[in-house]
C-alpha positions in Angstrom: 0.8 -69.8 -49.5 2.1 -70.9 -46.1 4.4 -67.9 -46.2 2.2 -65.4 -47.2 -0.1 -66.3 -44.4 2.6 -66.1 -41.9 3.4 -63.1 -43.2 0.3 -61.6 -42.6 0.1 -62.7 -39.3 3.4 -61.3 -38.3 2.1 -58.0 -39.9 -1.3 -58.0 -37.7 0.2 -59.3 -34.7 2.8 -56.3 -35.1 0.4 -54.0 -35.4 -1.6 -55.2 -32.5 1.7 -54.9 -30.2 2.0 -51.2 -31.9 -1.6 -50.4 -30.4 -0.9 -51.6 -27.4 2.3 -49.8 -27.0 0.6 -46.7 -28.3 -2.6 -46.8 -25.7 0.3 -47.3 -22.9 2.2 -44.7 -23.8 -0.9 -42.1 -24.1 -2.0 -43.2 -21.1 1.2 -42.6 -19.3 1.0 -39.1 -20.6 -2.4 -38.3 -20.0 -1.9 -39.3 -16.6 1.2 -37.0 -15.8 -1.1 -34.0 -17.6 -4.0 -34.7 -15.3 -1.6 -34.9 -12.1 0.3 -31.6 -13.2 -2.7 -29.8 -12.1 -2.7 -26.2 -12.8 -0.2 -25.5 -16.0 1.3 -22.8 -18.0 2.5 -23.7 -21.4 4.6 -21.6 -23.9 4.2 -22.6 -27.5 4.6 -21.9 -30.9 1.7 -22.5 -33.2 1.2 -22.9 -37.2 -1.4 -23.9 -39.6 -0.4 -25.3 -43.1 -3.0 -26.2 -45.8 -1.3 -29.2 -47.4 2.3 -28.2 -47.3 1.9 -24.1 -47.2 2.2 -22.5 -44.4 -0.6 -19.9 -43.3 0.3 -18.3 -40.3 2.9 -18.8 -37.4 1.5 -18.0 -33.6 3.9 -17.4 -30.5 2.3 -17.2 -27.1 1.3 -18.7 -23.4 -1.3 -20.8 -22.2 -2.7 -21.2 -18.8 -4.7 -24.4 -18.1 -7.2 -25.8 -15.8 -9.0 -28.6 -17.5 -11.0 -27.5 -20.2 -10.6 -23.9 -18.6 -7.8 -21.7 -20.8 -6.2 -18.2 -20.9 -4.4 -17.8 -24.3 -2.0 -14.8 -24.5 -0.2 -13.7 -28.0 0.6 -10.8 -29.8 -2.7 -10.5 -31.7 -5.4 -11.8 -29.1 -6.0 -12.6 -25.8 -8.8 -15.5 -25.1 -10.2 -16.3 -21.8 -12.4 -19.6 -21.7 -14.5 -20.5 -18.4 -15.9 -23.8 -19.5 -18.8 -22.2 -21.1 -18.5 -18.3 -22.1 -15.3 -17.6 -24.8 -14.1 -13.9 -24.5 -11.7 -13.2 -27.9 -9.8 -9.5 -26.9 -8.6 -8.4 -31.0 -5.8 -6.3 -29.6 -5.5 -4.4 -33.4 -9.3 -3.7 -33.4 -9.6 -3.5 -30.0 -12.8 -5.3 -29.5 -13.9 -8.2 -27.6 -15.5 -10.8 -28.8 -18.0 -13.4 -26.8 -18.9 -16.9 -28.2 -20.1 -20.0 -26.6 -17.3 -22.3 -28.7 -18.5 -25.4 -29.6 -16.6 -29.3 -29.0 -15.1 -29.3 -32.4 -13.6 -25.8 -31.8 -12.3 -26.6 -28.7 -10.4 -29.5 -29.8 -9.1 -27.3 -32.4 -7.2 -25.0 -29.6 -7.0 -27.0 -26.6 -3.4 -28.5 -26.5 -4.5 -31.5 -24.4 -7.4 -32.1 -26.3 -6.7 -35.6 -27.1 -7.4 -36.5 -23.4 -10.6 -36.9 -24.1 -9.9 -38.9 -27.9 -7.5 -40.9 -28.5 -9.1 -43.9 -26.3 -12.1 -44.1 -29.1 -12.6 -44.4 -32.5 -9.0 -44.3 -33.6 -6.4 -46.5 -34.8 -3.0 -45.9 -33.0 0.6 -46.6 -33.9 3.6 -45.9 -32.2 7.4 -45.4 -33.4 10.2 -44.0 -32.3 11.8 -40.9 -33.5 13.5 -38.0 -32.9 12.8 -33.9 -32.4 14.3 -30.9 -31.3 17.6 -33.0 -30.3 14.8 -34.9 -28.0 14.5 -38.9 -28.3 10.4 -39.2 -28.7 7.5 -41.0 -29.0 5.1 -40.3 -32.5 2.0 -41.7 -31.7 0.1 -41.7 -34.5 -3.7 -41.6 -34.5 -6.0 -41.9 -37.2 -9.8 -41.8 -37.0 -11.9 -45.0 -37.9 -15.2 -43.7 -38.6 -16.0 -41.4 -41.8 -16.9 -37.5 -41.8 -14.8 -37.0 -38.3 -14.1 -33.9 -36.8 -10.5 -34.2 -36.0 -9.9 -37.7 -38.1 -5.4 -37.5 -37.9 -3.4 -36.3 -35.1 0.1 -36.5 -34.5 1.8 -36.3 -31.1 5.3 -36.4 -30.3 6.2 -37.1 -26.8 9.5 -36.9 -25.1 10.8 -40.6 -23.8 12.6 -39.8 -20.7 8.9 -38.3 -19.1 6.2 -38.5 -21.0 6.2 -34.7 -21.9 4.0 -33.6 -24.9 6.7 -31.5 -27.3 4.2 -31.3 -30.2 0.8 -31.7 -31.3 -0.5 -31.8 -35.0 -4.0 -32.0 -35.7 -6.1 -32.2 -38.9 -9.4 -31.0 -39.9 -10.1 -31.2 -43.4 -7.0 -30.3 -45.9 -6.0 -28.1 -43.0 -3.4 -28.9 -40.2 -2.7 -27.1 -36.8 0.9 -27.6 -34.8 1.5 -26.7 -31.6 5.1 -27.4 -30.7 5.4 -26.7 -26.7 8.5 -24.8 -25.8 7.9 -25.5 -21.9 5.2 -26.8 -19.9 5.1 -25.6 -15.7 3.0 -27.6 -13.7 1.6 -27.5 -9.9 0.2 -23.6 -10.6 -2.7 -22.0 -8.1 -4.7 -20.5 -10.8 -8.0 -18.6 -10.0 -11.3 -18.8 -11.7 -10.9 -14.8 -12.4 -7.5 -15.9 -14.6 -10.5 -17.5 -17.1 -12.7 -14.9 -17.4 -12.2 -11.3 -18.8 -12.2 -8.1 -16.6 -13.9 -4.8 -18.4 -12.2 -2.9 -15.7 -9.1 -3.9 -17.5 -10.2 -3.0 -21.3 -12.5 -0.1 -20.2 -12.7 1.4 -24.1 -12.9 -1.8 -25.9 -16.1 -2.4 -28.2 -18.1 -6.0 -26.7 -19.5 -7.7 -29.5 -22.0 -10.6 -27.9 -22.2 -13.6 -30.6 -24.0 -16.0 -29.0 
């Protein structure tokens, strides 16, 4: 009996250390994020129900906070913090939302800025990807019916870089793997929002 209770302490104290490892290391990255600034991202994005993969998304990001400009070969998104423009290149039509918190976390790379210090469990081990020694911080969500409630980040060891993101919502998952990340930009509030001048024939369709 004496053994099996200092196993089991052994275990919890291990995964205490593992928490604390994990809230060091995100903490480390969130920082460098926040002191990058202005960034531009290139990434490559997929979404798999279970195993299956649905569809695979190249493209570029600029980022200002929660501010975005998404650029691929099927839409362009501007977000100002409030007002989401969605340019369908095929139908050529624009469509304008007001996203809500749950959507955003579903696009925003950095989204677990604002997350992973609440209601989740972390664990940290160390692994590899791309060639790239990493961090997989593992978080999972401790209260029932969550919006995101599993996310997955790998992030590089030699300086805190985030090289993918995996998030769950449901049976579905989203991956972002990020193929660079430039920091220290001078973006302008204009980079956020969309320009008519430039899409002069395109059909505006309001949903808000």
């Amino acid at each position: 009996m004496k053994n099996k209770e200092c196993l089991i302490f052994i275990l919890l104290a291990s995964l205490t250390v593992q928490a604390q490892d994990a809230m060091k290391i995100l903490d480390t990255t969130a920082n460098k994020i926040k002191k990058s600034g202005d960034v531009e991202v290139t990434f490559v994005a997929s979404m798999f129900n279970a195993t299956e993969s649905q569809e695979t998304i190249e493209g570029t990001m600029l980022l200002q906070g929660a501010k975005y400009y998404l650029d691929t070969k099927k839409v362009k998104t501007w977000y100002d913090g409030n007002t989401q423009w969605s340019y369908l290149i095929e139908n050529n039509e624009v469509n304008i939302t007001n996203p809500s918190v749950q959507e955003m976390q579903a696009i925003h790379p950095y989204a677990f800025l604002e997350l992973y210090k609440q209601d989740y469990k972390r664990k940290v081990k160390e692994t590899t990807l791309r060639n790239e020694k990493v961090f997989e911080v593992h978080l999972v969500g401790e209260k029932k019916n969550m919006d995101i409630p599993e996310i997955y980040l790998d992030i590089r060891k030699s300086d805190f870089t985030v090289l993918c993101v995996r998030i769950r919502q449901g049976d579905d998952w989203n991956r972002l793997s990020i193929l660079s990340f430039k920091g220290g930009l001078k973006l302008k509030p204009e980079d956020f929002t969309f320009s008519k001048n430039e899409y002069p024939s395109a059909e505006i369709i309001d949903l808000r």
